[in-house]
KOLKEFI-920447 format. One record per residue (C-alpha): residue number from 1; x, y, z; chain; residue in one letter. Coordinates in steps of 0.05 Angstrom, whole numbers. Layout:
BEGIN
     i        X        Y        Z   ch   aa
   NUM        X        Y        Z    A    a
...
This chain:
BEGIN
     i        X        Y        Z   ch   aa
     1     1514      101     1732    A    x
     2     1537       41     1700    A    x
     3     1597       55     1648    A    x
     4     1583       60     1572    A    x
     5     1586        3     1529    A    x
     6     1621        9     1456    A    x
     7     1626      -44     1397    A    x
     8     1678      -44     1343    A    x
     9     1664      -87     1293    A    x
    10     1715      -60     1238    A    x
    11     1792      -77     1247    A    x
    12     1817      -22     1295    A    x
    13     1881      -18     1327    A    x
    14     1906      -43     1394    A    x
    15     1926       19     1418    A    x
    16     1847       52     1401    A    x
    17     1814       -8     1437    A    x
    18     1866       19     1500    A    x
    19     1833       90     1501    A    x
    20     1762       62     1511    A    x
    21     1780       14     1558    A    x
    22     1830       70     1597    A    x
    23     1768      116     1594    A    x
    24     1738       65     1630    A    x
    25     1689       47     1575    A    x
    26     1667      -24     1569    A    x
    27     1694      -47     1504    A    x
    28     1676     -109     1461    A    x
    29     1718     -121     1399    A    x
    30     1693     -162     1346    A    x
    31     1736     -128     1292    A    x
    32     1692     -174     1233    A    x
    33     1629     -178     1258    A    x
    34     1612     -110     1203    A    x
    35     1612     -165     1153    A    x
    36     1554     -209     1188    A    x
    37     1501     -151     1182    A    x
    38     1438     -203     1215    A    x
    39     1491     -217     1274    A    x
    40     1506     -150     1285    A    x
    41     1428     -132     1282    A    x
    42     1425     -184     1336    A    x
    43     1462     -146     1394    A    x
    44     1476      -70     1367    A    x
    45     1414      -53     1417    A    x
    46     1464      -67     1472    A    x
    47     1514      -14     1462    A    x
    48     1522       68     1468    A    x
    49     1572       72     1412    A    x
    50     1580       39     1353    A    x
    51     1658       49     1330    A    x
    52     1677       30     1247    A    x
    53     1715       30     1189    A    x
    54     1683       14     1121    A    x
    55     1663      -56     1130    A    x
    56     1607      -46     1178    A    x
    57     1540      -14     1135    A    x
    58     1501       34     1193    A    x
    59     1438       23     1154    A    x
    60     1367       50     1170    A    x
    61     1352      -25     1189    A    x
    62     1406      -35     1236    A    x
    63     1397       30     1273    A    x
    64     1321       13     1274    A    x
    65     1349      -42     1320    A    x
    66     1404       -1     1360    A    x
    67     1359       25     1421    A    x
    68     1407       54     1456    A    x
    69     1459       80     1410    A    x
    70     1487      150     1424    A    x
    71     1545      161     1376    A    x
    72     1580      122     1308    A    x
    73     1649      135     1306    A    x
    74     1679      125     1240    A    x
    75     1760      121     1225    A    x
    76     1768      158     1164    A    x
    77     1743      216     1132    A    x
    78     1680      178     1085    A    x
    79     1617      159     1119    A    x
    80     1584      133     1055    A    x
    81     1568       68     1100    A    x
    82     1531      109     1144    A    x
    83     1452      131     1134    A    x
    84     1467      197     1169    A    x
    85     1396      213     1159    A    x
    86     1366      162     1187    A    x
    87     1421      159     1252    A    x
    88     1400      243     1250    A    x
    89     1328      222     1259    A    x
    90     1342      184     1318    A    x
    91     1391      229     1350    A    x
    92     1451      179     1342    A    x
    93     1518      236     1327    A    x
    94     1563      214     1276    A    x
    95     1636      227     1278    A    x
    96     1678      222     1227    A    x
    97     1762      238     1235    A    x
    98     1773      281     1170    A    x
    99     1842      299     1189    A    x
   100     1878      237     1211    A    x
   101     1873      226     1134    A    x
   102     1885      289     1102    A    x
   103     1969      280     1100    A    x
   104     1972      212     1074    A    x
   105     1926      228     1009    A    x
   106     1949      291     1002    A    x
   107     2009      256      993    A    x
   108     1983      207      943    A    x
   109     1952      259      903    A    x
   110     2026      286      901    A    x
   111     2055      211      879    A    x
   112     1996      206      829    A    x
   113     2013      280      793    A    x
   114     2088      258      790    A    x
   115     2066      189      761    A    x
   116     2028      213      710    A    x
   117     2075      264      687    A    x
   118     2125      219      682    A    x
   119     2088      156      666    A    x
   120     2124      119      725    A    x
   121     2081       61      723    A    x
   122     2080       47      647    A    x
   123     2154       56      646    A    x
   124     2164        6      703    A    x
   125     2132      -51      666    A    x
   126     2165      -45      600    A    x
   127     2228      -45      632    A    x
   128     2223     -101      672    A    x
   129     2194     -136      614    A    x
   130     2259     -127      588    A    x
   131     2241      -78      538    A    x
   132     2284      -12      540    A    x
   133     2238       39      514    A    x
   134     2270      116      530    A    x
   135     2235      144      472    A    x
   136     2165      120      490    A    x
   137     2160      151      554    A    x
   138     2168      218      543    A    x
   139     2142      259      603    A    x
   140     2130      325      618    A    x
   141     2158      370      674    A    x
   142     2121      400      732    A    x
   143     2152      461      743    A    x
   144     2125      523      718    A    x
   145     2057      486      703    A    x
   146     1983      503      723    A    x
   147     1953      462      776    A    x
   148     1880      469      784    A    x
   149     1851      445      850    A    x
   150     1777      432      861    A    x
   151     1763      434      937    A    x
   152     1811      476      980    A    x
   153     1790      451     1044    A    x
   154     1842      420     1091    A    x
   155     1872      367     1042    A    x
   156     1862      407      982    A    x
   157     1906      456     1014    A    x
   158     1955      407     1039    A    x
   159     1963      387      970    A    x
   160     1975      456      944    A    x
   161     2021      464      997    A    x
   162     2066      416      968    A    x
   163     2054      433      905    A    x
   164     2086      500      916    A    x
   165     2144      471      934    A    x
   166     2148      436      864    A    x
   167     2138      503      840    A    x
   168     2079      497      804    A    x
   169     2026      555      794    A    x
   170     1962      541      839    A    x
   171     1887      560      820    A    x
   172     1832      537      862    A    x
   173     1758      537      857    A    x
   174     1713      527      920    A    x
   175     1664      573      937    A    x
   176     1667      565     1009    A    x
   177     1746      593      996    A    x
   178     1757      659     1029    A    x
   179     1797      711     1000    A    x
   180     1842      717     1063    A    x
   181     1841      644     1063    A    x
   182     1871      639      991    A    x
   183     1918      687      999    A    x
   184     1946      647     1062    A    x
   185     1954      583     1021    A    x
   186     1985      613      971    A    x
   187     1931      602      909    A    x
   188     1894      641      865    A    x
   189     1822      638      873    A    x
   190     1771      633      807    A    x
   191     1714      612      783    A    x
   192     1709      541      753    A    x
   193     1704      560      678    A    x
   194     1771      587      685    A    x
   195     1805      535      728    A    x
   196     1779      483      666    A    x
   197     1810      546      618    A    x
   198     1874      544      649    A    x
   199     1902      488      689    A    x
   200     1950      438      655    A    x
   201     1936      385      715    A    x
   202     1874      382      757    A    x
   203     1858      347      818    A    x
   204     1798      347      853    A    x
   205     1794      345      930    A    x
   206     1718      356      946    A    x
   207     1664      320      990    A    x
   208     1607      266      949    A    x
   209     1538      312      945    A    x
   210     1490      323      888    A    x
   211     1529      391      872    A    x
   212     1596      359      869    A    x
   213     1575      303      834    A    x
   214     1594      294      758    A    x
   215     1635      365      773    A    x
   216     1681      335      719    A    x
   217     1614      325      666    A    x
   218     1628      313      596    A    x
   219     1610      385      585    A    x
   220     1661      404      640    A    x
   221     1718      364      602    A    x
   222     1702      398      538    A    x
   223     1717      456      572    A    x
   224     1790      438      599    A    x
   225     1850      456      562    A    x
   226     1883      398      509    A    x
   227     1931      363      538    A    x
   228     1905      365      610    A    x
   229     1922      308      665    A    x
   230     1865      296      716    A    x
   231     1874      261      781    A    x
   232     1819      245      828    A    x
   233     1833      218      901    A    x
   234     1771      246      928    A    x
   235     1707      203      916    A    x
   236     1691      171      860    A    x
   237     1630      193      818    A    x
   238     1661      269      815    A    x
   239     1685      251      751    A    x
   240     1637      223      692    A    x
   241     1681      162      684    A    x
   242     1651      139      604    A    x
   243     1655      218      584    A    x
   244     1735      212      608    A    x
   245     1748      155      570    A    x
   246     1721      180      512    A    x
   247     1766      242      522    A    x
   248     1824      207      534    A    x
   249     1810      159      476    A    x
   250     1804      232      429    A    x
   251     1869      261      460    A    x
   252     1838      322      487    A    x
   253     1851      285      557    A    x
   254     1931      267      561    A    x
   255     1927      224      617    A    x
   256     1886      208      683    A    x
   257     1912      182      756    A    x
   258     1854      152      791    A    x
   259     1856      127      867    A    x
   260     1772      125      870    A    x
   261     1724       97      829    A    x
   262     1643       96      826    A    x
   263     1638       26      840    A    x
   264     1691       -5      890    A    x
   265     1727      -51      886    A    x
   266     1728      -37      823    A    x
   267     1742     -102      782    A    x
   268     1718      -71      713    A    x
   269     1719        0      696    A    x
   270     1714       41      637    A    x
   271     1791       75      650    A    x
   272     1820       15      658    A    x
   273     1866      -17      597    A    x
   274     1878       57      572    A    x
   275     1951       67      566    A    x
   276     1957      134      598    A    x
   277     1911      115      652    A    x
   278     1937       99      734    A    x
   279     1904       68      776    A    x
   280     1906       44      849    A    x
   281     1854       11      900    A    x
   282     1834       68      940    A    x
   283     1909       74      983    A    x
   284     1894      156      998    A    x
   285     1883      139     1066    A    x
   286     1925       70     1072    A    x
   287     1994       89     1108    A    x
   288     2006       62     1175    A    x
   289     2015      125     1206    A    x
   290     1951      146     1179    A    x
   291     1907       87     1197    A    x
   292     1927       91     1273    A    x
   293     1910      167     1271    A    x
   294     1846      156     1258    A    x
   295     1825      100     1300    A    x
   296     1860      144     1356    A    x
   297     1821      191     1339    A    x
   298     1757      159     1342    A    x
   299     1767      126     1403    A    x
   300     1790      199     1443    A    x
   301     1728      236     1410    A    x
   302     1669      176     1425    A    x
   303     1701      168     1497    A    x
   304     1692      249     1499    A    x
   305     1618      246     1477    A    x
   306     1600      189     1520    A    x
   307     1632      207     1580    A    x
   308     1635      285     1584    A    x
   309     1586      305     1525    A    x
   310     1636      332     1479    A    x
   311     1624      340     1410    A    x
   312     1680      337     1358    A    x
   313     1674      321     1282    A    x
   314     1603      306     1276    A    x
   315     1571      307     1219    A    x
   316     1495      319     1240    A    x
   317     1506      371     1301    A    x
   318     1550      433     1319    A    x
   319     1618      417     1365    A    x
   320     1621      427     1435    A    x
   321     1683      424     1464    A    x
   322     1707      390     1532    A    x
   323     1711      453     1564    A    x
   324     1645      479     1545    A    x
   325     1602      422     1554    A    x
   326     1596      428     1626    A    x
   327     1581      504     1627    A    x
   328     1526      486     1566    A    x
   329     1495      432     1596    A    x
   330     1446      474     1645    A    x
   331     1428      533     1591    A    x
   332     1415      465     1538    A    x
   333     1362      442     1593    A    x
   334     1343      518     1595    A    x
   335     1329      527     1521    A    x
   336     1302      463     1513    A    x
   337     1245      471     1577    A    x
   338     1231      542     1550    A    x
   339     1215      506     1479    A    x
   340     1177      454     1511    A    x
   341     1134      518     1553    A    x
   342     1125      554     1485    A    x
   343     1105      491     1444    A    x
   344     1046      462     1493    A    x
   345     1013      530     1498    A    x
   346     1017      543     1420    A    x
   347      964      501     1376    A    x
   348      968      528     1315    A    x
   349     1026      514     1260    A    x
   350     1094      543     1281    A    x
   351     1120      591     1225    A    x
   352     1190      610     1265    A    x
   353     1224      614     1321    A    x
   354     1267      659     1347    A    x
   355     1311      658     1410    A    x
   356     1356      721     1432    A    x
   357     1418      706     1478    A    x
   358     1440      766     1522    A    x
   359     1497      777     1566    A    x
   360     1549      709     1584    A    x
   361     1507      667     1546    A    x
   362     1515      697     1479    A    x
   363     1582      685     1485    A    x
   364     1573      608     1490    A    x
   365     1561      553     1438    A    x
   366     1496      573     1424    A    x
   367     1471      519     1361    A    x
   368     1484      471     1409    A    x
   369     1422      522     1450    A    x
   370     1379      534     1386    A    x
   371     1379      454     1370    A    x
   372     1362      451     1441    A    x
   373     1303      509     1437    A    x
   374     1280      482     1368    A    x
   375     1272      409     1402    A    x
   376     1233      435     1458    A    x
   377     1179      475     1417    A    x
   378     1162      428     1369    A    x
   379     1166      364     1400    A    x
   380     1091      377     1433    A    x
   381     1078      369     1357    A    x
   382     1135      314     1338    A    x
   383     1142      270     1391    A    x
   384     1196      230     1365    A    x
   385     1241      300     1356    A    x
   386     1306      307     1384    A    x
   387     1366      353     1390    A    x
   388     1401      332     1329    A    x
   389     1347      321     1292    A    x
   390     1307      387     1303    A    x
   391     1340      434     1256    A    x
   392     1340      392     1199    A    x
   393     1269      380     1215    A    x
   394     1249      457     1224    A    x
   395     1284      469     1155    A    x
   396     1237      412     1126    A    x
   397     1172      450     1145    A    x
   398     1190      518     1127    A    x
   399     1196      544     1201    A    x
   400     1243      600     1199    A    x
   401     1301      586     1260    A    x
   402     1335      658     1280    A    x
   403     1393      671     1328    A    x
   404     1403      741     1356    A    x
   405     1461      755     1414    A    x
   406     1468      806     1450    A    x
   407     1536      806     1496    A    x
   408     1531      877     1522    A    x
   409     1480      852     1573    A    x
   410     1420      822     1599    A    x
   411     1380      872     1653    A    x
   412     1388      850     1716    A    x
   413     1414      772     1694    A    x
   414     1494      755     1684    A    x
   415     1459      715     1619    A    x
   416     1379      711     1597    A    x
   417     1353      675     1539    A    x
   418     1289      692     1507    A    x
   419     1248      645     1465    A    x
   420     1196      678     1411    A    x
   421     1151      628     1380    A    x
   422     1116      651     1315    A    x
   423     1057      612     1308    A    x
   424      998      622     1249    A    x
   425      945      654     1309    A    x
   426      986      698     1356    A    x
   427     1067      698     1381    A    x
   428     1088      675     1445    A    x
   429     1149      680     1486    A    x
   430     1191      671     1548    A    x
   431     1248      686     1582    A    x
   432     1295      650     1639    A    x
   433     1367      650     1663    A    x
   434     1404      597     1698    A    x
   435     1428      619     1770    A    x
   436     1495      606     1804    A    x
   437     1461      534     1831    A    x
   438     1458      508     1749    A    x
   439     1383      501     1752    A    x
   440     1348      529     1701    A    x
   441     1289      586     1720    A    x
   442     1236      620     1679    A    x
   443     1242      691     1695    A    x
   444     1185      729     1648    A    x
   445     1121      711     1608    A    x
   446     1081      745     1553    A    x
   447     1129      800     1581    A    x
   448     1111      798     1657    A    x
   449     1165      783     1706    A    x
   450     1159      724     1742    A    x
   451     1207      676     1780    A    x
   452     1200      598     1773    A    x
   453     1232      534     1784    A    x
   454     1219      480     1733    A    x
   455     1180      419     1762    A    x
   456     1151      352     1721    A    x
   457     1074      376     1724    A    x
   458     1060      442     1730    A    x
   459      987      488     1714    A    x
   460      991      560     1670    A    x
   461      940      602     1693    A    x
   462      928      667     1655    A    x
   463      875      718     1692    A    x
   464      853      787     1709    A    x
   465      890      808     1772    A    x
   466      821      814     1811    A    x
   467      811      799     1888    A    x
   468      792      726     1894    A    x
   469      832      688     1846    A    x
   470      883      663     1892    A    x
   471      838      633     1948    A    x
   472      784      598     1896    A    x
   473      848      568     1857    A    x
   474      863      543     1913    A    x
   475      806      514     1929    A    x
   476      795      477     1874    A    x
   477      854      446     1878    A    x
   478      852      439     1957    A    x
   479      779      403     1947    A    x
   480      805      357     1892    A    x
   481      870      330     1930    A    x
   482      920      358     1887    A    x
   483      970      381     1926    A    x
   484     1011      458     1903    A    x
   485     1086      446     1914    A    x
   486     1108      521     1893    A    x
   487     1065      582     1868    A    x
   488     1090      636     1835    A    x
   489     1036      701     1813    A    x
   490     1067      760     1763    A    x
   491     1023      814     1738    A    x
   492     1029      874     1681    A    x
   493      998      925     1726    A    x
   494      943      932     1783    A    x
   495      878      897     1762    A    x
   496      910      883     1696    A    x
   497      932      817     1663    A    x
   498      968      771     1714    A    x
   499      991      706     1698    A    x
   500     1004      640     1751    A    x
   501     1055      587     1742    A    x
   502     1059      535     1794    A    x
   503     1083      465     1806    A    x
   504     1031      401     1836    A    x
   505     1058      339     1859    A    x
   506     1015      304     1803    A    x
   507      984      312     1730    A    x
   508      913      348     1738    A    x
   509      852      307     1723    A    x
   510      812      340     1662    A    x
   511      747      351     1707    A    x
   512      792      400     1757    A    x
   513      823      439     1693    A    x
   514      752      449     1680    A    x
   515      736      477     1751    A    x
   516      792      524     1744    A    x
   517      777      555     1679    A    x
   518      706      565     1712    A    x
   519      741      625     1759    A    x
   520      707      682     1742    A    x
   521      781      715     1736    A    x
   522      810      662     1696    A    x
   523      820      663     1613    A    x
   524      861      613     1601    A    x
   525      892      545     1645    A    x
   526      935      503     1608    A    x
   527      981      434     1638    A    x
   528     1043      431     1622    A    x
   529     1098      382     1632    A    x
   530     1173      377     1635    A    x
């Protein structure tokens, strides 16, 4: 198997281009090439990962190119330059690295609050202008002060964190913010109302979505206290930049530290010239310490995709660790070939799906399974579906997804897994394991046992368990040339229903289908293919 092929075409370090090529991934670094989108349209459909900073734009138009792409690996926390959507659609992962980051801006959110307090920057140009100007600076101290902080997630928390140590009070609103989880940090969870209500100093530390956006409206900063400071090194947009200004220009605002900005670069902006306004060019993340982080980072977790199937930091599918992938990988092609069973029997519109892990496997990653599952039953119907894709997909089109796990056992299998598929005229389902050899097996239909192997082309027989079946089956198929490589019979009871799964060494022509559904016995014969 020939090794996997990465580009960078952002400036990464030295010491990240190592990684790939000690992973023994072929590497070609072109660290400007992201600025030459039409080159880099040229050859992206040569590579398995696509590794960037901000430079290089992942649009829908390059990826439409990019045939072979597996993963985009992005140093930093912000994959604005991304269309995840359209990289979701065709099954390209993208990793981002939001913690190489997180120190260094919690950091500058820190150096921004003690700025502003103390009008550092202001200060520093009148004196070297030669102007000596104590009384105009007055500041105002820290201690003993409310911080508000919108977004507790890893750097919001850093940042309280350090704030604690300047001994400031700490209130937080995210709703994703456990109670546990507050108390750990050390903040005081509320509501936003109140956090506006009562903080003296707010900084914001949340993702860019339609909910977060404008989370600082001009409504919202009618509702903060007079005097407050605000200071954003999050994303820009989260504040309604014209309804500060006006703020600040009234008073009720007393100052503003911004590191982010709507449109960047940002050569004109409506906070700039104010006097109690900072601003810098987007530095959160620019240290040295944290820059290699991150392309470190992103060169250790694409080299784990690519070579192992490890999944860490994406944005558009559920982790899988080193560890796990290879004990996944079997029950993945397990869920997914019990999907595919499920979807090519069912014809009419799928309203859910539900698959039920029992014993050892519903201890494993199982999203990694359901995506899997999902992928399997509808792609009969979507044939461009894949594993990443799927859920989002399934969520689109109103089909209910539902896990159930049940560790305490799974009859007489160490794990089963059970696939129900709700469709508009009648529910069907299937079961299978994965024995000691990794291949996967289906082990029950429509509730009757039965033990299979998986092959390529295969015939589903359903029939009345009457004398005669077996030998006219084969007949037909005998007389025809089509040659039966396994055959596998279950039943519900004596003479009852009985159902037939077995492999043939090649697809079945139409006219032979026919035959068989002729069988007195038989009621339904469906293909199916893996």
């Amino acid at each position: 198997m020939p090794a996997p092929k990465v580009l960078i075409s952002d400036a990464l370090s030295d010491a990240a281009v190592q990684i790939f090529r000690d992973r023994g991934i072929e590497v070609d670094f072109q660290p400007d090439l992201g600025k030459d989108k039409e080159a880099l349209a040229r050859i992206i459909g040569r590579y398995d990962g696509l590794a960037i900073r901000s430079a290089t734009k992942a649009t829908a138009k390059l990826l439409a190119e990019a045939a072979n792409l597996k993963v985009i690996g992005r140093a930093g926390i912000g994959v604005d330059n991304v269309d995840v959507p359209a990289a979701t659609a065709k099954g390209v992962i993208v990793m981002n690295t939001p913690f190489g980051n997180s120190i260094t801006t919690a950091e500058h959110a820190i150096a921004l609050l003690l700025a502003l307090a103390r009008q550092i920057p202001q200060a520093d140009a009148s004196t070297q202008a030669g102007r000596w100007e104590k009384n105009r600076f007055m500041g105002v101290e820290l201690t003993g002060k409310t911080l508000g902080v919108i977004g507790c997630g890893n750097i919001g928390a850093i940042v309280a964190d350090r704030a604690i140590g300047l001994k400031l009070k700490l209130i937080a609103y995210d709703p994703y913010l456990s109670p546990e989880r507050a108390i750990e940090i050390g903040v005081e969870k509320v509501e936003l109302d109140a956090l506006l209500a009562r903080a003296d100093l707010i900084t914001l530390h949340v993702p860019m979505t339609e909910k977060t956006r404008n989370i600082l409206s001009a409504e919202n900063l009618a509702k903060t206290k007079p005097g407050v400071r605000i200071v954003n090194c999050a994303r820009g947009g989260l504040v309604d930049e014209v309804a500060l200004r006006a703020a600040l220009d009234s008073g009720h605002v007393a100052g503003a530290a911004f590191d982010v900005f709507v449109t960047e670069p940002a050569t004109e902006n409506p906070l700039f010239g104010h006097p109690n306004v900072i601003c810098t060019p987007h530095l959160g993340a620019a240290t040295n310490e944290a820059q290699e982080n991150v392309a470190l980072q992103v060169a250790e977790q694409m080299s784990d995709y690519l070579l192992q199937g490890a999944i860490t930091n994406a944005i558009n599918f559920p982790s899988i660790s080193a560890e796990e992938a290879p004990r996944l990988k079997p029950f993945v092609a397990l869920a997914e070939k019990l999907g595919s069973f499920l979807g090519q029997l069912t014809d009419a519109p799928v309203r859910g799906i539900r698959i039920t892990y029992e014993g050892a496997v519903a201890g494993m990653n199982t999203r990694a399974l359901t995506a899997a599952a999902v992928t399997g039953v509808l792609r009969p119907f979507l044939q461009d579906i894949n594993m990443v894709s799927a859920p989002a997909i399934a969520r689109e089109r109103g089909i209910v997804v539902e896990e159930v796990k049940r560790e305490g056992g799974a009859s007489d299998y160490e794990s089963l897994v059970h696939i129900t598929v709700d469709a508009e005229d009648m529910p069907r389902d299937a079961a299978g394991t994965v024995f000691h050899d990794g291949k996967p097996r289906i082990v029950e239909i429509r509730s009757i046992a039965i033990d299979a192997a998986f092959a390529p082309h295969m015939l589903y027989v359903r029939n009345h368990d009457k004398p005669g079946f077996i030998g006219r089956f084969g007949s037909v198929l005998g007389e025809a040339g089509v040659n039966v490589a396994t055959f596998n019979l279950g039943r519900e009871t004596e003479g009852g229903n009985a159902i037939c799964f077995c492999a043939v060494d090649a697809p079945v022509p139409p006219d032979v289908l026919a035959e068989i559904a002729a069988i007195p016995q038989v009621k339904r014969v469906r293909p199916v293919n893996f």
